[in-house]
VOPAGU-2260 file (C-alpha; in pm, 1 decimal, decimal comma):
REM VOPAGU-2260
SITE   aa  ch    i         X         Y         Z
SITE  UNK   A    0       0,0       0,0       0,0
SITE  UNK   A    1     159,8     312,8    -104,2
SITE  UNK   A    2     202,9     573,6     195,8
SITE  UNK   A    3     -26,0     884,5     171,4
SITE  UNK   A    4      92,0    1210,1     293,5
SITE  UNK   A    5     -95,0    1542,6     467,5
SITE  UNK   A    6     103,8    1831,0     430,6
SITE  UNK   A    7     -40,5    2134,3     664,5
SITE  UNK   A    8      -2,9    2478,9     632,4
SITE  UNK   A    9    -149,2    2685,3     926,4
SITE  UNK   A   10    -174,0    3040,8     936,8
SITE  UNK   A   11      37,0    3151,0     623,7
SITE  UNK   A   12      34,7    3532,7     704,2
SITE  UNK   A   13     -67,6    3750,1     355,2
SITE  UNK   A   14    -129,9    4121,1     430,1
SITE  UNK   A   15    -306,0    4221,3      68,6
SITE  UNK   A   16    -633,1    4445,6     -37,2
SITE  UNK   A   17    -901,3    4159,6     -97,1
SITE  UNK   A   18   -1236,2    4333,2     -14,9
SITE  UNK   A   19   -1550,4    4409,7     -97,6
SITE  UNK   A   20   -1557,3    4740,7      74,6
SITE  UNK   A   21   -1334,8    5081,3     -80,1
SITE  UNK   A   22   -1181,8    5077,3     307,6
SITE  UNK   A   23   -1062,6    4714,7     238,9
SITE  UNK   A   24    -931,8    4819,1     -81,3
SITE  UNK   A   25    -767,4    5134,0     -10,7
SITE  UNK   A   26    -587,0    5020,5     346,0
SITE  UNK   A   27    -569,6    4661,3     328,9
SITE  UNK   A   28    -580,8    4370,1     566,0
SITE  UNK   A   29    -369,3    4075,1     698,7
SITE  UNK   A   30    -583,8    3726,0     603,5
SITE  UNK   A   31    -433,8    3405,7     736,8
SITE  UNK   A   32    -427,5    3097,7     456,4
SITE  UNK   A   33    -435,9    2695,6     550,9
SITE  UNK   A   34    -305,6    2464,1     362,6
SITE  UNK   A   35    -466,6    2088,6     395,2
SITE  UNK   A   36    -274,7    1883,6     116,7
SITE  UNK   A   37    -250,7    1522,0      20,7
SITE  UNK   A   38     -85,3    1334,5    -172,8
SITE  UNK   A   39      96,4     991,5    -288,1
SITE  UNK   A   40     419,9     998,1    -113,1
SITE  UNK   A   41     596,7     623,9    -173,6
SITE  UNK   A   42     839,9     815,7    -401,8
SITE  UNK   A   43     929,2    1092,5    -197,2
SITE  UNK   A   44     958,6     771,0     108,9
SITE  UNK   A   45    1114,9     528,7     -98,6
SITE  UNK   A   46    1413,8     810,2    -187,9
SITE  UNK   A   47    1397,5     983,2     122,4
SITE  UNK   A   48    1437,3    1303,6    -120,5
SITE  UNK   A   49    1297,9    1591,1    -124,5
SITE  UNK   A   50    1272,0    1569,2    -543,6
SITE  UNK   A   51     959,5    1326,1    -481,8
SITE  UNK   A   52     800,6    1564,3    -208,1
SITE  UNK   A   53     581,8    1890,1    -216,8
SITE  UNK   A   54     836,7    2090,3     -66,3
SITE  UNK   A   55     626,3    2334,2     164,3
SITE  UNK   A   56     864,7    2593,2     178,4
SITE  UNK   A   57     783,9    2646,3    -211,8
SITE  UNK   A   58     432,9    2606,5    -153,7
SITE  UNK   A   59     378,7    2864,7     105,3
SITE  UNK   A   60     600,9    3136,6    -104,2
SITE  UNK   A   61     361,6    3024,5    -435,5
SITE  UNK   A   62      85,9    3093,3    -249,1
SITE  UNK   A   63     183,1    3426,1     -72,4
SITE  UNK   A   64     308,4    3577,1    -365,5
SITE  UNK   A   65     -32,2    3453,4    -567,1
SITE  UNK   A   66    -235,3    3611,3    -285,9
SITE  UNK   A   67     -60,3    3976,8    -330,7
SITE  UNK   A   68     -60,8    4000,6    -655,0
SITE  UNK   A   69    -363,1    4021,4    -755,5
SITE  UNK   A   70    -675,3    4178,1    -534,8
SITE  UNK   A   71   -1063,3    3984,4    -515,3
SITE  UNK   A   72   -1360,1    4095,9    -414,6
SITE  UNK   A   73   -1417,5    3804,1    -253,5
SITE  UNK   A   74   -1241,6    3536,5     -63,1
SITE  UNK   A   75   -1404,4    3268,3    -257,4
SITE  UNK   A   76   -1240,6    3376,9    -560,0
SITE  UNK   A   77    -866,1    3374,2    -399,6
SITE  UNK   A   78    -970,0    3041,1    -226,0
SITE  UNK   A   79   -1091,1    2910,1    -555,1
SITE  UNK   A   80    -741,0    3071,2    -695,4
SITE  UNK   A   81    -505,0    2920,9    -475,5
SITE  UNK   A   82    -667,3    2583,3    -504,8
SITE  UNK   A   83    -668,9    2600,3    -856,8
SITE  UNK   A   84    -308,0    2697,6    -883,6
SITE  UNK   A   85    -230,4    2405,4    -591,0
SITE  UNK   A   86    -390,3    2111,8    -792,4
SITE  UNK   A   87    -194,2    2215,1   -1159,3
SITE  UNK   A   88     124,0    2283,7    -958,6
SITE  UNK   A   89     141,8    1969,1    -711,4
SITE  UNK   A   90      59,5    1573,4    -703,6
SITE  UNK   A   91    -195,2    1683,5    -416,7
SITE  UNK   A   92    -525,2    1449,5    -413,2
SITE  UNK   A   93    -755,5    1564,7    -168,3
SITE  UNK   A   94    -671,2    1997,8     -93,5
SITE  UNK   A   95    -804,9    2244,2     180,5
SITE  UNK   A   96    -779,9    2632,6     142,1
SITE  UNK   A   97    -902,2    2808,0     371,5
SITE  UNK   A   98    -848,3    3228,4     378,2
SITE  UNK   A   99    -934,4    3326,2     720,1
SITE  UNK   A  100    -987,4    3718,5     744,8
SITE  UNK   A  101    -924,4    3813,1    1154,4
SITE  UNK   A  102   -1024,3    4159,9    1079,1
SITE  UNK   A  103   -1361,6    4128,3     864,6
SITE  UNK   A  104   -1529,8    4500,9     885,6
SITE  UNK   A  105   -1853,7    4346,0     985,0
SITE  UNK   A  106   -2092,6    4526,1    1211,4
SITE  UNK   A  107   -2108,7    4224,1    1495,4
SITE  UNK   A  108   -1729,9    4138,1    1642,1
SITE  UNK   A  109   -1658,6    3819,2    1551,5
SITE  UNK   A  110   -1293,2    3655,8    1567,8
SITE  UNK   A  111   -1262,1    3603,7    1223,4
SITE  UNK   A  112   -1414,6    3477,0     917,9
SITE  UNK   A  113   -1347,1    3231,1     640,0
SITE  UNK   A  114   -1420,6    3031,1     341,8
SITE  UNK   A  115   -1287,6    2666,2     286,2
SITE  UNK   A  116   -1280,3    2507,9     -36,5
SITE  UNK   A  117   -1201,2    2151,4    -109,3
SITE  UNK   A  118   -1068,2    2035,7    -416,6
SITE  UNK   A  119   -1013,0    1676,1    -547,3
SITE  UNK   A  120    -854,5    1532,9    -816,3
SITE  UNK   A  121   -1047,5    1355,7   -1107,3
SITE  UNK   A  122   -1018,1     992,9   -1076,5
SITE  UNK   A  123    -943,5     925,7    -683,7
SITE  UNK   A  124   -1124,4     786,0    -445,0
C-alpha cells in the first residue's frame, strides 16, 4: 500500500487588499491561509528526497506571492485561486484552502471569518 501524505499549512500570514468594501481596498488587511494537502508519497519515502516531495517551503512562497498580486472581491475567488493553482502545480489528491480574514469590517465582532474550499482530483477515491 503506497504511503499517503498530509502536508499542513497553518496560518500563512498575507497582508493584501481583498475586499468588498473601498476601506478594504484602499488600506488593506492581513488574512491568514491553511493549507490541507494530500498526496501519494511512496516516491518521496522510498528516496527519502525531497525531489519526490511537495516541498512546503515552495508552496507557502507560491501561495503568498499569488495572494498579493492580484486583489478579489471576494475570498471565494482567492480560495478558488489558490486551489486552482495548488492542484496544476502539485501531485496533491484531496486539498483544503481556507483564507481566514481576523479583521472582517462586519458590524457584529466576531474573531474572524473564512471560506474553505475543497478540491479533489479527477479519478481518486
Amino acid at each position: 500500500m503506497a504511503p499517503k501524505a498530509k502536508i499542513l499549512i497553518r496560518g500563512l500570514k498575507v497582508f493584501a487588499y481583498h475586499g468588498c468594501t473601498q476601506r478594504e481596498k484602499e488600506e488593506g488587511q492581513q488574512f491568514l491561509i491553511d493549507i490541507e494537502l494530500e498526496y501519494d508519497a511512496a516516491r518521496a519515502v522510498e528516496a527519502d528526497d525531497l525531489a519526490g516531495a511537495v516541498d512546503y517551503d515552495e508552496l507557502a512562497t507560491a501561495v503568498h506571492d499569488l495572494a498579493t498580486r492580484d486583489r478579489y472581491d471576494l475570498i471565494e475567488a482567492l480560495a478558488s485561486r489558490i486551489g486552482e493553482y495548488i492542484m496544476q502545480e502539485t501531485p496533491a489528491t484531496l486539498l483544503r484552502v481556507r483564507v481566514r480574514k481576523p479583521h472582517a469590517p462586519l458590524e457584529k465582532k466576531v474573531e474572524e471569518v473564512a471560506v474553505e474550499m475543497v478540491f479533489e482530483r479527477d479519478g481518486q477515491g
